[in-house]
N, CA, C and O atoms as a GROMACS GRO file, in nm:
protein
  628
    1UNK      N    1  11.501  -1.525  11.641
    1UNK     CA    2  11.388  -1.473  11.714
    1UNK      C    3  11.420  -1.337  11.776
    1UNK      O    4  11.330  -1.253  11.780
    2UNK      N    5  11.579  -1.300  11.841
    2UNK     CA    6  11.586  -1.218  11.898
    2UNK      C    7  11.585  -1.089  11.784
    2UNK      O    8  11.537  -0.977  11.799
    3UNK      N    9  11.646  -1.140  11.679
    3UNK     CA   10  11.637  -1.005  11.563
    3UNK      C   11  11.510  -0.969  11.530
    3UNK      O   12  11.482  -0.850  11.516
    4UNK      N   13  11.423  -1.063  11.514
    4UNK     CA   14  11.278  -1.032  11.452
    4UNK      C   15  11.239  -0.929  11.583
    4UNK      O   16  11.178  -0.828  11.549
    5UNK      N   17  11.261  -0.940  11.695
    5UNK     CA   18  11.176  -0.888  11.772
    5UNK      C   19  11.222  -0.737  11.776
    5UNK      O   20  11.145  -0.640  11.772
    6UNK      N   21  11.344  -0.733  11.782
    6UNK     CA   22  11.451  -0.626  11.743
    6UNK      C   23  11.366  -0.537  11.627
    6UNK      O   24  11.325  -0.421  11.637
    7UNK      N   25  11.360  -0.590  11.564
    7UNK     CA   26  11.304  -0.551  11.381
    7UNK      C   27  11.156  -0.482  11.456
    7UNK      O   28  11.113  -0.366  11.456
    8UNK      N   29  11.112  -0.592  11.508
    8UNK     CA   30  10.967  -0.515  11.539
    8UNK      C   31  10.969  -0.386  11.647
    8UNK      O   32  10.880  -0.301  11.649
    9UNK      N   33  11.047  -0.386  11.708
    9UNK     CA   34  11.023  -0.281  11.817
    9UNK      C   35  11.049  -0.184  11.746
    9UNK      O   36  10.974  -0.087  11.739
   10UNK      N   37  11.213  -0.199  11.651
   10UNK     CA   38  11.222  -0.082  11.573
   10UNK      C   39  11.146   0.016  11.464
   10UNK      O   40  11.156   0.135  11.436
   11UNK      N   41  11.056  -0.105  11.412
   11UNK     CA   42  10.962  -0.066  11.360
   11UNK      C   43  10.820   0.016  11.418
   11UNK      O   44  10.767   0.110  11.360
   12UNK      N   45  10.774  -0.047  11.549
   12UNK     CA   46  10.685   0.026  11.606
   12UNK      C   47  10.734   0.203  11.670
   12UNK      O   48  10.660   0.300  11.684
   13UNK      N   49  10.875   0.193  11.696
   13UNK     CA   50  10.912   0.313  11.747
   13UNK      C   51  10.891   0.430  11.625
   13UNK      O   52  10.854   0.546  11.643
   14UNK      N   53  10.922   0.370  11.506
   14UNK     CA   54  10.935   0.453  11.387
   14UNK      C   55  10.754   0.488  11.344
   14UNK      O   56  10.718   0.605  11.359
   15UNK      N   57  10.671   0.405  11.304
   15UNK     CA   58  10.570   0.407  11.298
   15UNK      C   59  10.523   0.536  11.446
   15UNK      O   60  10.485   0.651  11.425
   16UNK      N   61  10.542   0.470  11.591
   16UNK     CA   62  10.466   0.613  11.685
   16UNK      C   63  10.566   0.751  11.666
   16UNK      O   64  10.514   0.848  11.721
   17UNK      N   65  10.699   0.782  11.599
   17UNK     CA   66  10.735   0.919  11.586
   17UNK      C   67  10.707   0.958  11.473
   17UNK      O   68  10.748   1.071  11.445
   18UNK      N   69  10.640   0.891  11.382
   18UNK     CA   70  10.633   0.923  11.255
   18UNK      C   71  10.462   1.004  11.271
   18UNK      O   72  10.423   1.114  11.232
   19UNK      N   73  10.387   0.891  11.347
   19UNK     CA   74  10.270   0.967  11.368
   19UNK      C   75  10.257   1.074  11.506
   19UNK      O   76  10.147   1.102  11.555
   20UNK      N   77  10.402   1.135  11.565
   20UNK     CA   78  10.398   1.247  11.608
   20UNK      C   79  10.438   1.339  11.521
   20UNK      O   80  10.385   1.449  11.507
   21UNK      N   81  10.524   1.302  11.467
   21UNK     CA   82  10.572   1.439  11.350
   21UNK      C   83  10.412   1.486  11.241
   21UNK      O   84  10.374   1.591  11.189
   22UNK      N   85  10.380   1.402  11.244
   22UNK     CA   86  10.267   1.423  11.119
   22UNK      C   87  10.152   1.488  11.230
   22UNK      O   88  10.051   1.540  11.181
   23UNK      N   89  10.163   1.487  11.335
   23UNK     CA   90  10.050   1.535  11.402
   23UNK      C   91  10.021   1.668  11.406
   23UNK      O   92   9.905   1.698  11.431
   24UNK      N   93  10.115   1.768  11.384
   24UNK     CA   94  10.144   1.899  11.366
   24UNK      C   95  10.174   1.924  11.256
   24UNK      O   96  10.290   1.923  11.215
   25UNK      N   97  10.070   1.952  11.184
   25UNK     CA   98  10.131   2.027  11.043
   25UNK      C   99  10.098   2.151  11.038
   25UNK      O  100   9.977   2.167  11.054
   26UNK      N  101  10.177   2.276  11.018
   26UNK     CA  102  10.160   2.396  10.987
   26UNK      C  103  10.094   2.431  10.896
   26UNK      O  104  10.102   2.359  10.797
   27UNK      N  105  10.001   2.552  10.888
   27UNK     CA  106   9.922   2.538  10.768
   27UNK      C  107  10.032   2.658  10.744
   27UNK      O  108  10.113   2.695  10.829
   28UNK      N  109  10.016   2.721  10.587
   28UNK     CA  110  10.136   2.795  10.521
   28UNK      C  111  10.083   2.932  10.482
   28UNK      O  112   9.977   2.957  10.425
   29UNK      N  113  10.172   3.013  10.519
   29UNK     CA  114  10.092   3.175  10.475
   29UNK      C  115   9.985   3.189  10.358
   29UNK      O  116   9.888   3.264  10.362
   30UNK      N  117  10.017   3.108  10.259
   30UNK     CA  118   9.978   3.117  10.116
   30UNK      C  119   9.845   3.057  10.139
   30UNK      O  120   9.749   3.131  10.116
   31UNK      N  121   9.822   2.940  10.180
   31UNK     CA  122   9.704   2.846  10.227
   31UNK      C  123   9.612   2.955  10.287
   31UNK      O  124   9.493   2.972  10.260
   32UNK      N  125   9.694   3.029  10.379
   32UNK     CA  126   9.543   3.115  10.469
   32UNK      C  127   9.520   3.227  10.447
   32UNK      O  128   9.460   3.301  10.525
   33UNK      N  129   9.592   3.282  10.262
   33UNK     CA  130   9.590   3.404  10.225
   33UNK      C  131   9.486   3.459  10.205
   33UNK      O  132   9.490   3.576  10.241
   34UNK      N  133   9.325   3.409  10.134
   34UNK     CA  134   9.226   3.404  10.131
   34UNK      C  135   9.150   3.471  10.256
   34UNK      O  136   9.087   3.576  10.269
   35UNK      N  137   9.182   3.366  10.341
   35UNK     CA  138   9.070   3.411  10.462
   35UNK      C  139   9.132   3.511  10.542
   35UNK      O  140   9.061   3.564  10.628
   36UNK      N  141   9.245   3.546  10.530
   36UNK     CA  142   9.287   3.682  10.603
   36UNK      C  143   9.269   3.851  10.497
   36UNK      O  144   9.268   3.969  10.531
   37UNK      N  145   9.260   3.791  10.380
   37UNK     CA  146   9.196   3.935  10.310
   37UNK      C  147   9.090   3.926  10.343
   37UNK      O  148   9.034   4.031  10.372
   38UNK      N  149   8.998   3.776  10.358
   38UNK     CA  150   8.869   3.843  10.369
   38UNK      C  151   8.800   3.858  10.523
   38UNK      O  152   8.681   3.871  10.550
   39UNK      N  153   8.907   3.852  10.607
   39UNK     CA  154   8.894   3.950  10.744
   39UNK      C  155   8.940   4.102  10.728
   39UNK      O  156   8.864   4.186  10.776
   40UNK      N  157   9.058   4.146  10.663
   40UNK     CA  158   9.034   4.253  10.675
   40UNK      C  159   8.943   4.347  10.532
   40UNK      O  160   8.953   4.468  10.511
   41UNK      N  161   8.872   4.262  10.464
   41UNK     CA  162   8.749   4.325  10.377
   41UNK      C  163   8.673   4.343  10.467
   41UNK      O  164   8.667   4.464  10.489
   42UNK      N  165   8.594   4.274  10.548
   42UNK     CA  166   8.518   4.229  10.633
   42UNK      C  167   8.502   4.371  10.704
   42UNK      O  168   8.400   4.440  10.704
   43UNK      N  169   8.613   4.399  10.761
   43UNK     CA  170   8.639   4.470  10.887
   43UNK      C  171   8.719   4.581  10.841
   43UNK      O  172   8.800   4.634  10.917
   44UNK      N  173   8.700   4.626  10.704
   44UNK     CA  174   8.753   4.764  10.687
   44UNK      C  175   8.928   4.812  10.679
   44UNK      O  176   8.985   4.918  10.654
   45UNK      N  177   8.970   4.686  10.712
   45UNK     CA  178   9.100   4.728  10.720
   45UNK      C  179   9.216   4.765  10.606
   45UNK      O  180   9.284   4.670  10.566
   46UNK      N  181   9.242   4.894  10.552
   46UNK     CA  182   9.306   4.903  10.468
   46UNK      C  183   9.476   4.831  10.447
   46UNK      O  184   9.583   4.884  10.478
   47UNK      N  185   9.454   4.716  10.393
   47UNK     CA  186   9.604   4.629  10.433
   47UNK      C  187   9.687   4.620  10.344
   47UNK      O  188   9.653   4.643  10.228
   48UNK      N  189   9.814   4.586  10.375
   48UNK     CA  190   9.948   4.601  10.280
   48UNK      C  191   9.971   4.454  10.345
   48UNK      O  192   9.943   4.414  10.458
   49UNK      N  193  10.041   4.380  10.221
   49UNK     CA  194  10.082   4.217  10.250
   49UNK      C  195  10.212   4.214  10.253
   49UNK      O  196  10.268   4.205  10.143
   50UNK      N  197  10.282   4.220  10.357
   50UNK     CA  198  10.449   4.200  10.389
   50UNK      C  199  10.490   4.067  10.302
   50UNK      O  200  10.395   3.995  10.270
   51UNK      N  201  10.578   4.039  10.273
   51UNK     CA  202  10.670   3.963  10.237
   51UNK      C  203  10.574   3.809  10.251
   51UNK      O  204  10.508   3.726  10.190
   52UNK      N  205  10.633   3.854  10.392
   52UNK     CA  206  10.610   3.734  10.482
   52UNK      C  207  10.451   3.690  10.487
   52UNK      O  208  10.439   3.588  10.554
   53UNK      N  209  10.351   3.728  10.444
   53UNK     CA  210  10.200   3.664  10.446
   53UNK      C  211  10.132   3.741  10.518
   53UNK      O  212  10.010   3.724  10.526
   54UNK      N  213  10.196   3.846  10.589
   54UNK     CA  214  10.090   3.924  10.736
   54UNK      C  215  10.027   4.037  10.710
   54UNK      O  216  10.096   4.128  10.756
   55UNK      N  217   9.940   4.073  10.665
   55UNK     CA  218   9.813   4.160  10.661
   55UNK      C  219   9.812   4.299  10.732
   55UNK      O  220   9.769   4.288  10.847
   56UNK      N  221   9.844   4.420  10.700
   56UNK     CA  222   9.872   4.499  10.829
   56UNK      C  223   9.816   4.623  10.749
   56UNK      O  224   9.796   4.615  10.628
   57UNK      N  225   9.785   4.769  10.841
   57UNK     CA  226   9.733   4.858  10.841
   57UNK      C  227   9.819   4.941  10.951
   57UNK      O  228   9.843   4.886  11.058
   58UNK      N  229   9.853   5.039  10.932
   58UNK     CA  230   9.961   5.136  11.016
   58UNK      C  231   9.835   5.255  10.999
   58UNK      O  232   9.850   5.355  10.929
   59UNK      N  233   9.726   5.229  11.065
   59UNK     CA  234   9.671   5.346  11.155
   59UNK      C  235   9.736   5.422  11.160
   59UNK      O  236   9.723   5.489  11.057
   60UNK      N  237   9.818   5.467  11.228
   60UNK     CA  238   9.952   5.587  11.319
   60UNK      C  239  10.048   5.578  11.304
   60UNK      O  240  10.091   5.566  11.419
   61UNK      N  241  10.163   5.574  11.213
   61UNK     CA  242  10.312   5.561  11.211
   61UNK      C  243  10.410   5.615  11.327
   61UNK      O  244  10.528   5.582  11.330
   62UNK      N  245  10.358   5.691  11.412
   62UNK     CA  246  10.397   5.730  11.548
   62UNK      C  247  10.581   5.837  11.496
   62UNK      O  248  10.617   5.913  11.406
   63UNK      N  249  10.619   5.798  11.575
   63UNK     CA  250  10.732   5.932  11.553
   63UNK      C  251  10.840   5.850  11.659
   63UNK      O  252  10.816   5.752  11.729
   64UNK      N  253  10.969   5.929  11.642
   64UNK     CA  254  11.086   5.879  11.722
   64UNK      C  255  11.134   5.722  11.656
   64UNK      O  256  11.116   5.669  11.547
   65UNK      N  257  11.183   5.691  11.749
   65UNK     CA  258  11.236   5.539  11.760
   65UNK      C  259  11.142   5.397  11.690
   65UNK      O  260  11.042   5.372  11.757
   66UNK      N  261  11.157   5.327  11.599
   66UNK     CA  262  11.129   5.194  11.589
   66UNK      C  263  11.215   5.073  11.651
   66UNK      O  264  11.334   5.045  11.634
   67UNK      N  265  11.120   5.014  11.726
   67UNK     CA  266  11.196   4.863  11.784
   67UNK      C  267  11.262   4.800  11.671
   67UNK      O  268  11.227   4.793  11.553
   68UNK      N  269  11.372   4.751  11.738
   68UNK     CA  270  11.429   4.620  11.702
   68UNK      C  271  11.450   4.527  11.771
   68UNK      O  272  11.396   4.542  11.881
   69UNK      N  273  11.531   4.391  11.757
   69UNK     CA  274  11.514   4.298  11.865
   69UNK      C  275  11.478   4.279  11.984
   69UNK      O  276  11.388   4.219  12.043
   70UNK      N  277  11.617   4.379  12.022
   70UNK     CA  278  11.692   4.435  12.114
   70UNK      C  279  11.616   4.509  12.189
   70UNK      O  280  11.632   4.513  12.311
   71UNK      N  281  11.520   4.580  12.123
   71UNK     CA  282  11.446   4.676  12.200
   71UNK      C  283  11.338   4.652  12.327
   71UNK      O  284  11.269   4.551  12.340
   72UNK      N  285  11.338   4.740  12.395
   72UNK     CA  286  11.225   4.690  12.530
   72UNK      C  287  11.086   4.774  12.467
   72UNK      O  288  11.093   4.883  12.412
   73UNK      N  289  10.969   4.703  12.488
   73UNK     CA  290  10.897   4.751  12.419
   73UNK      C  291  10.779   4.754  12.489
   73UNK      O  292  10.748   4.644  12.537
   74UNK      N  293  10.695   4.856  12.513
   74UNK     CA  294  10.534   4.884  12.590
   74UNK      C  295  10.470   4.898  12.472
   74UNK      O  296  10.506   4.972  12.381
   75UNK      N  297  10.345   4.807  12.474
   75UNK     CA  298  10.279   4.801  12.430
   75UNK      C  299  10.115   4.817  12.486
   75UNK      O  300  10.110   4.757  12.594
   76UNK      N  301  10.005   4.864  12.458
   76UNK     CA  302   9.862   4.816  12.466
   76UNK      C  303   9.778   4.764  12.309
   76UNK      O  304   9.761   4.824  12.203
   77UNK      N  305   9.736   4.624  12.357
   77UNK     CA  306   9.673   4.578  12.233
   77UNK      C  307   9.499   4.478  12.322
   77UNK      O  308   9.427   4.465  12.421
   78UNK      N  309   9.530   4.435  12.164
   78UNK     CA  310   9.398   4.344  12.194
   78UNK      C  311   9.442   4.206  12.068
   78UNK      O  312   9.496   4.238  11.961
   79UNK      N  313   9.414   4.076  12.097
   79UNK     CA  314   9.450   3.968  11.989
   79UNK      C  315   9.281   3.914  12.008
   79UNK      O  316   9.189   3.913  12.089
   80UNK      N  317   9.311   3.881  11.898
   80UNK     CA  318   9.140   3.746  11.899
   80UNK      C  319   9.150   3.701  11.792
   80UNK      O  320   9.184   3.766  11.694
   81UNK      N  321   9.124   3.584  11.791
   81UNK     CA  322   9.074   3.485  11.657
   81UNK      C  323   9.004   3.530  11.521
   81UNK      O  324   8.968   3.647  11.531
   82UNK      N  325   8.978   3.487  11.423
   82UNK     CA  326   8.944   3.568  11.314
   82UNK      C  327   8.770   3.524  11.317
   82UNK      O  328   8.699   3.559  11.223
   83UNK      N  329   8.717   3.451  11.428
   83UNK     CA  330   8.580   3.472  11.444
   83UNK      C  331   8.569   3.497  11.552
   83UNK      O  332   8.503   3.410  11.608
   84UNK      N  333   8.614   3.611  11.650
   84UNK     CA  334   8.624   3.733  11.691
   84UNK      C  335   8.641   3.650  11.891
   84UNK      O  336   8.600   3.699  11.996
   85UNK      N  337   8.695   3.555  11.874
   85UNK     CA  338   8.734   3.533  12.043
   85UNK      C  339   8.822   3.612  12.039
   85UNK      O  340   8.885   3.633  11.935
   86UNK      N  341   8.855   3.694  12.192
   86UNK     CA  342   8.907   3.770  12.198
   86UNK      C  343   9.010   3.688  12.323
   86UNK      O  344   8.970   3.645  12.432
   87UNK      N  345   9.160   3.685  12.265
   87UNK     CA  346   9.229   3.612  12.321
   87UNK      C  347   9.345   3.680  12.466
   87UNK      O  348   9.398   3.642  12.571
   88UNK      N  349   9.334   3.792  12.387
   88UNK     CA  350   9.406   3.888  12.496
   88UNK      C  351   9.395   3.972  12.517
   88UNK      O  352   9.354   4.026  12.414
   89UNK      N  353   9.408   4.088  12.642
   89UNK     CA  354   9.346   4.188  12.582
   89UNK      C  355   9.420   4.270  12.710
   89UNK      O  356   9.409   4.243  12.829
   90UNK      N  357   9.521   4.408  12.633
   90UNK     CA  358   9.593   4.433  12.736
   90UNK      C  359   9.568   4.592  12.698
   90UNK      O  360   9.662   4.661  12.657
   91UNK      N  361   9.471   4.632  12.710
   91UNK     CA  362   9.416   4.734  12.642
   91UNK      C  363   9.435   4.879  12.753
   91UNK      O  364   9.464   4.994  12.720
   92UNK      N  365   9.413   4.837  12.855
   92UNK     CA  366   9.407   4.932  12.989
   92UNK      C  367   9.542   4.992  13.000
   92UNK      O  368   9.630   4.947  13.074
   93UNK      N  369   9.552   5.078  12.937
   93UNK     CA  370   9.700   5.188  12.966
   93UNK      C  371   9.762   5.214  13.061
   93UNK      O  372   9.863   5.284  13.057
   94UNK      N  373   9.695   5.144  13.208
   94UNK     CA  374   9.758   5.137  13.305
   94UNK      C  375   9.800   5.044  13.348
   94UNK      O  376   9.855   5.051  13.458
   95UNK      N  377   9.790   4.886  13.261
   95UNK     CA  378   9.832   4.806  13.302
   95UNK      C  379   9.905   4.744  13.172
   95UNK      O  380   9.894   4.622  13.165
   96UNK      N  381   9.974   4.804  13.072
   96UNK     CA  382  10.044   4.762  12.934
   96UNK      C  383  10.144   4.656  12.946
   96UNK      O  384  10.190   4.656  13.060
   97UNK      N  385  10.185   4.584  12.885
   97UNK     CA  386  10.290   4.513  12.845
   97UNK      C  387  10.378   4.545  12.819
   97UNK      O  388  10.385   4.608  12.713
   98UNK      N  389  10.497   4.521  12.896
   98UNK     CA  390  10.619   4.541  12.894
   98UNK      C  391  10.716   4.445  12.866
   98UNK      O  392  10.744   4.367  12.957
   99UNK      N  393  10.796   4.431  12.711
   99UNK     CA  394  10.857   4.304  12.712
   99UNK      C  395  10.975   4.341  12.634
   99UNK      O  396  10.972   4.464  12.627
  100UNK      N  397  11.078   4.297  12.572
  100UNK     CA  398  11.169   4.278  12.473
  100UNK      C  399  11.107   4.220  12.359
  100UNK      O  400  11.047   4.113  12.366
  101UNK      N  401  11.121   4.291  12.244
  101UNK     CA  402  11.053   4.234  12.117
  101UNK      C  403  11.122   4.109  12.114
  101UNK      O  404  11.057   4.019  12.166
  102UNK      N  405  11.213   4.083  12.078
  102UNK     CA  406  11.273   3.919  12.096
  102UNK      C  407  11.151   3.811  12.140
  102UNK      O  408  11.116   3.722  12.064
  103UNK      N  409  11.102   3.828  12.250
  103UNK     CA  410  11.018   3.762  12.312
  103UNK      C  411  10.913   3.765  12.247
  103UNK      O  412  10.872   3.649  12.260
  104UNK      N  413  10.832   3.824  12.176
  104UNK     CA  414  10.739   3.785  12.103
  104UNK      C  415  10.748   3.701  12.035
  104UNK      O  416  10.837   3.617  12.041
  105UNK      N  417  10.651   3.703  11.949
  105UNK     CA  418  10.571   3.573  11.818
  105UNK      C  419  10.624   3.646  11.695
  105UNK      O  420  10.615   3.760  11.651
  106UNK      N  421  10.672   3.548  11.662
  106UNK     CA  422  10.734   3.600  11.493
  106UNK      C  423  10.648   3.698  11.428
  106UNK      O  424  10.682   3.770  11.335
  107UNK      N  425  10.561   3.696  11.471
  107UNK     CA  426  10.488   3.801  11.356
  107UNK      C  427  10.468   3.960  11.401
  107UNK      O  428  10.436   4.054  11.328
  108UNK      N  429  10.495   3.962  11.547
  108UNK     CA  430  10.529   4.102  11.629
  108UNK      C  431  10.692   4.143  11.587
  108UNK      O  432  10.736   4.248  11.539
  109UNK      N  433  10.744   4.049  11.614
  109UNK     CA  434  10.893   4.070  11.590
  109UNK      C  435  10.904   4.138  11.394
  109UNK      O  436  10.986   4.225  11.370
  110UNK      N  437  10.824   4.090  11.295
  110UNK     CA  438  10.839   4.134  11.172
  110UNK      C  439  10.786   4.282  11.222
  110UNK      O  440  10.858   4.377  11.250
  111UNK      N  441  10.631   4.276  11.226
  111UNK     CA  442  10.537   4.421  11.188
  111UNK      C  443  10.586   4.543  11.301
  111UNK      O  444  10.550   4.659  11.282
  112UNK      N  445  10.644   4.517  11.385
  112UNK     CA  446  10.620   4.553  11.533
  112UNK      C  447  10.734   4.746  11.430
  112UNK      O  448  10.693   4.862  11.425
  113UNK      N  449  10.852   4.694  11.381
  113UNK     CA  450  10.920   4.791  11.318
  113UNK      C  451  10.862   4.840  11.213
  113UNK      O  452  10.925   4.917  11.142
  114UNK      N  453  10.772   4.816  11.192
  114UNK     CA  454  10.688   4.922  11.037
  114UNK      C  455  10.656   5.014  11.142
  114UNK      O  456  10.654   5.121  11.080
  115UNK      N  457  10.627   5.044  11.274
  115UNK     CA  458  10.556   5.173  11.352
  115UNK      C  459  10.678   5.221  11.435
  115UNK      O  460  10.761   5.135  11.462
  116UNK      N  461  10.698   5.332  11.474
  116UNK     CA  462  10.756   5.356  11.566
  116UNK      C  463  10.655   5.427  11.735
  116UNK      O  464  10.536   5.410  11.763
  117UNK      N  465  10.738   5.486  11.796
  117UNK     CA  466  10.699   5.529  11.933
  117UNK      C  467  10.514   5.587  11.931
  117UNK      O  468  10.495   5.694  11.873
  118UNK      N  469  10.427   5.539  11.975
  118UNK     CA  470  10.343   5.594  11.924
  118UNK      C  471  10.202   5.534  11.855
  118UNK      O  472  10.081   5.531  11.875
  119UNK      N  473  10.284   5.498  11.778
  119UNK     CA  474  10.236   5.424  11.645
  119UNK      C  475  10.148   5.276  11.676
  119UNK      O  476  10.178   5.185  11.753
  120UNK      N  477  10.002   5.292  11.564
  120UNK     CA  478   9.923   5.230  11.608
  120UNK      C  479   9.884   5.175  11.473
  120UNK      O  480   9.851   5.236  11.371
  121UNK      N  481   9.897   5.021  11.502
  121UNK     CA  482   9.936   4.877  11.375
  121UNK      C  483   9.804   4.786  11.394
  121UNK      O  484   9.787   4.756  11.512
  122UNK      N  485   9.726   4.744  11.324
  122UNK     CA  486   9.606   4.656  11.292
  122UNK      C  487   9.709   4.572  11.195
  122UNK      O  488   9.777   4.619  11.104
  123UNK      N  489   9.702   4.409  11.249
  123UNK     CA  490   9.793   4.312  11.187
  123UNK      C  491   9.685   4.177  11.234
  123UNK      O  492   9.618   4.147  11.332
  124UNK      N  493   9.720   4.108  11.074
  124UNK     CA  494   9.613   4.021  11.053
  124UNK      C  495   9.759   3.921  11.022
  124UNK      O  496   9.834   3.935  10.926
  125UNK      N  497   9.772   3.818  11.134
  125UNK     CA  498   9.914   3.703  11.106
  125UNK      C  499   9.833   3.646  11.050
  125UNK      O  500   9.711   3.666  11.047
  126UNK      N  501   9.942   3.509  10.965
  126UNK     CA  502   9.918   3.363  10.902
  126UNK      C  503   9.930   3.296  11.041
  126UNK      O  504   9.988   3.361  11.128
  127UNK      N  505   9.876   3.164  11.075
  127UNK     CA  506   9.875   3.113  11.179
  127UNK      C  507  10.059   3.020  11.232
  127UNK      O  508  10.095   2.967  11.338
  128UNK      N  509  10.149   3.048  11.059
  128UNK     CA  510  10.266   3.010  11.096
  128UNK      C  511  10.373   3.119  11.128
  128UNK      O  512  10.494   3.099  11.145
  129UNK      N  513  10.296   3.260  11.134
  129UNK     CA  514  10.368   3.362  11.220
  129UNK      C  515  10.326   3.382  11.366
  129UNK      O  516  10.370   3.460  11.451
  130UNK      N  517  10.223   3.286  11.372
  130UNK     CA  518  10.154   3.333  11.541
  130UNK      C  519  10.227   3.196  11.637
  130UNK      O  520  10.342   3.190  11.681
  131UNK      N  521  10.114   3.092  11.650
  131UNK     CA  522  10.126   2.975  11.742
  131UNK      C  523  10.148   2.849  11.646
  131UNK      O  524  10.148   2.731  11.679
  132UNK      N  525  10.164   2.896  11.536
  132UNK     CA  526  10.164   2.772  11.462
  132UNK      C  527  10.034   2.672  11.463
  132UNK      O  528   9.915   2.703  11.458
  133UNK      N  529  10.092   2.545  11.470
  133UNK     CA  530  10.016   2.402  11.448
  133UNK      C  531  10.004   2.319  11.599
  133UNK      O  532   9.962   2.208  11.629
  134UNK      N  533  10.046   2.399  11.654
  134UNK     CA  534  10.029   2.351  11.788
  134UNK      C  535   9.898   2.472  11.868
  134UNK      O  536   9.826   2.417  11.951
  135UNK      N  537   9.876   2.593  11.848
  135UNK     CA  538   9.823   2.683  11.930
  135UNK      C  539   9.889   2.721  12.033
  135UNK      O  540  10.009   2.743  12.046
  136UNK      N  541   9.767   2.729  12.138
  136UNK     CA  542   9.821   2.807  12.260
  136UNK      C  543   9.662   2.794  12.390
  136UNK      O  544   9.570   2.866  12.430
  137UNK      N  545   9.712   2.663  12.407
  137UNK     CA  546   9.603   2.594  12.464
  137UNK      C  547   9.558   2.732  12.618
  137UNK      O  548   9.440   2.768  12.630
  138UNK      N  549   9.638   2.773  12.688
  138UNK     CA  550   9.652   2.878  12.753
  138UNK      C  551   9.519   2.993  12.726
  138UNK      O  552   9.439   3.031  12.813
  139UNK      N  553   9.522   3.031  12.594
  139UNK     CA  554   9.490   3.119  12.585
  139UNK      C  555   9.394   3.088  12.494
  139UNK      O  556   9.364   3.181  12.419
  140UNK      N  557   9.316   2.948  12.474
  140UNK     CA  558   9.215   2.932  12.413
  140UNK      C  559   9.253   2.961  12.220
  140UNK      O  560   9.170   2.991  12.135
  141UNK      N  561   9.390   2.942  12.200
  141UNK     CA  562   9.435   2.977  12.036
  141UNK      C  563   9.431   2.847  12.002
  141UNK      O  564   9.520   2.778  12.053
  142UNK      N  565   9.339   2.783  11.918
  142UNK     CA  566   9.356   2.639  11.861
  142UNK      C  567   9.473   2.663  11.744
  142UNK      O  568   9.511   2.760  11.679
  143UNK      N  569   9.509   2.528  11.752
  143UNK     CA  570   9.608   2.559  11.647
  143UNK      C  571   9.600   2.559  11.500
  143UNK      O  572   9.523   2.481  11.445
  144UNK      N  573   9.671   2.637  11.434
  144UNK     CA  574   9.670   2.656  11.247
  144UNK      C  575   9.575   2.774  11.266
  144UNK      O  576   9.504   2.799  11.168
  145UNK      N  577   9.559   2.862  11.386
  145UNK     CA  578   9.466   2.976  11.407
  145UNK      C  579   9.505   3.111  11.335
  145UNK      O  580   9.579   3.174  11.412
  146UNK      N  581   9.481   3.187  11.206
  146UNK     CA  582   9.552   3.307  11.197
  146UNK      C  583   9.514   3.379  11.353
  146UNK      O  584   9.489   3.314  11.455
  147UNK      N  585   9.516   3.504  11.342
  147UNK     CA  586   9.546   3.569  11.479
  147UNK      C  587   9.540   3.724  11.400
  147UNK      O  588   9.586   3.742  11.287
  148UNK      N  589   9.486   3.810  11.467
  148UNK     CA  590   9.425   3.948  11.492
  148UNK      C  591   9.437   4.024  11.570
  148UNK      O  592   9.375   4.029  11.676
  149UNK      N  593   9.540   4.116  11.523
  149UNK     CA  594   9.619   4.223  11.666
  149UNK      C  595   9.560   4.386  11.652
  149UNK      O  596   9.548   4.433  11.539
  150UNK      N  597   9.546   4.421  11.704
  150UNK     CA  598   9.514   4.604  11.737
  150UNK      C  599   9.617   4.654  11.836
  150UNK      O  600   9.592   4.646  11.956
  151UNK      N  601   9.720   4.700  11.798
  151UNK     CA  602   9.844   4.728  11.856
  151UNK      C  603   9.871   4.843  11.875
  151UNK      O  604   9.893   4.898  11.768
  152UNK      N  605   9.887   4.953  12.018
  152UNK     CA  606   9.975   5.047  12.052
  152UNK      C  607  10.059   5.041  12.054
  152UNK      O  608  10.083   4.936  12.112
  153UNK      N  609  10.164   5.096  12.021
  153UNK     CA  610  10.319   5.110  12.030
  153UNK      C  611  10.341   5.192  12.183
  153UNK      O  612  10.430   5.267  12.143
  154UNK      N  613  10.329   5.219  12.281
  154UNK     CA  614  10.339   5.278  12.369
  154UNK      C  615  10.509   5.403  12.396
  154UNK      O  616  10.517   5.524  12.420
  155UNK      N  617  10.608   5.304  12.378
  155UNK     CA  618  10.679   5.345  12.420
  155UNK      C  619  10.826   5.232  12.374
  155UNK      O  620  10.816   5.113  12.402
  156UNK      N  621  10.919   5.271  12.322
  156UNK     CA  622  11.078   5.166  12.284
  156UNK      C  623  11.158   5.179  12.348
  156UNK      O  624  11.190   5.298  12.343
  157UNK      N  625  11.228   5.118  12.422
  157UNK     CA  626  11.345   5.168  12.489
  157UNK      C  627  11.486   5.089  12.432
  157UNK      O  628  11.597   5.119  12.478
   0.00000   0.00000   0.00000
């Protein structure tokens, strides 16, 4: 009796992590390749497809220095959803973002070095370079969300 019960608990534990792991599934660059060309058809954006699945337009290639990791980085942008919530918006040049690229979202950390000092990047992520399969309850990003950046390069240090 004591094994059966053994057996069963072990079994129920496996069964509830099995249906946490499955609860998050990432959707895959390739999967959301479609609907991110046809945001930037949509919206004019002349785009080049990185490697990696991300959609981008280098407006301004800017001059001087490109970030790397390492780098401290000012930025002014704007993010929103690809049916146009606008999720962030740090647009006011007097109040920019100041961070270490490190700290970003995988998909700043790729595009962020195609521009340097200056330089002004329209980037259309896969939703497994942004928040993934989880989102970003915070900021109203459901998850498996691609994501839509209008990016100043301000300044690299």
């Amino acid at each position: 009796m004591k094994n059966l019960l053994i057996i069963i608990l072990g079994v129920f534990v496996f069964v509830a992590c099995k249906k946490k792991n499955d609860a998050c599934m990432p959707a895959s660059a390739a999967s959301e390749a479609d609907q991110l060309a046809a945001f930037c058809n949509k919206y004019s954006i002349n785009y080049t497809v990185d490697p990696n699945g991300i959609y981008y337009e280098i407006v301004e290639a800017g001059s001087g220095a490109s970030p790397n990791l390492n780098s401290i980085i000012t930025v002014a942008y704007t993010a929103s959803t690809l049916d146009g919530n606008v999720v962030e918006d740090y647009t006011n040049t007097n109040n920019p973002l100041t961070s270490q690229l490190s700290e970003f979202i995988e998909c700043w950390r790729i595009a962020l070095p195609y521009i340097q000092r200056g330089g002004h990047i329209k980037m259309v992520a896969p939703s497994s370079l942004a928040y993934g399969c989880t989102g970003l309850t915070s900021e109203n990003i459901p998850a498996n969300s691609p994501l839509y950046y209008d990016i100043v390069l301000l300044n690299v240090e």
